[in-house]
N, C-alpha and C positions, 0 to 999 in steps of 0.2 A: 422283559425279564429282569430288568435290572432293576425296576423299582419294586420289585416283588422279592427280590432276594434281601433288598436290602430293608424292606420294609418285614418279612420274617426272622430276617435277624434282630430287630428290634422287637420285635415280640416276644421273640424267645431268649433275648438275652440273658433271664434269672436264671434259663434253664441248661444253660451251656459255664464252661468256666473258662477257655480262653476257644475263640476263634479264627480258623485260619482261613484268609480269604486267597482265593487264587484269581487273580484279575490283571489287565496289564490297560486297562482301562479308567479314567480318570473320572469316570460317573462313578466309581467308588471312595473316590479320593473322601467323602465325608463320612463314611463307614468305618471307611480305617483308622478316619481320624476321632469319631465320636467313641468308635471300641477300645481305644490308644489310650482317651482320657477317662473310660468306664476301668481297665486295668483288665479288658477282656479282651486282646489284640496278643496272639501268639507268635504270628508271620504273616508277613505278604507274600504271597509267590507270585511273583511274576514271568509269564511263557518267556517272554523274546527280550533277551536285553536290549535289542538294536530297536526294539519299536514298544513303546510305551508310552502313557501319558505323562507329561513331565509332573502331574499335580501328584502322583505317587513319589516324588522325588523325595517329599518331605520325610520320608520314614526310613531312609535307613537302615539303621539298625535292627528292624522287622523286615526289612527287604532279603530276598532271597529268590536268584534268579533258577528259572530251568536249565538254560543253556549249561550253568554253571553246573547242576545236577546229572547233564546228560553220562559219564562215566560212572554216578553212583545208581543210575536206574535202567542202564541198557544190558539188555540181557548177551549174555555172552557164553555160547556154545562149549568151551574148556573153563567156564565158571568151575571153582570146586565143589560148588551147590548142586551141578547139571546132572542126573542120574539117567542113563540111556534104561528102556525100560522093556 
């Protein structure tokens, strides 16, 4: 799977205009870094900050963990969004 996502992404790179990859996986590490130097790299997200491949380390400032995410995407029962129905 992994060389098939990253070989689609190169396919269809004219076709997209920034990419956001969600991997915590370092067989990505030259996707991110080829989309980085294309100017078609939006974000990394990465699931687990405690477990990753260090060769994503290099990006930073595209980095953007789940963990960190977890209070803006857990649903929450007296949400003011919540409508009993």
């Amino acid at each position: 799977m992994d060389s098939e996502l990253v070989l689609n992404a190169m396919i269809e790179i004219s076709n997209y205009d920034k990419a956001v990859i969600i991997a915590g996986d370092g067989d990505y590490a030259c996707l991110v870094e080829y989309l980085l130097k294309q100017n078609k790299l939006e974000k990394l997200i990465i699931p687990d900050i405690k477990k990753y491949s260090f060769l994503l380390t290099k990006f930073p400032k595209y980095t953007v963990f789940m963990n960190n995410l977890k209070s803006r995407l857990e649903y929450k029962k007296n949400d003011r969004y919540y409508r009993k129905h």
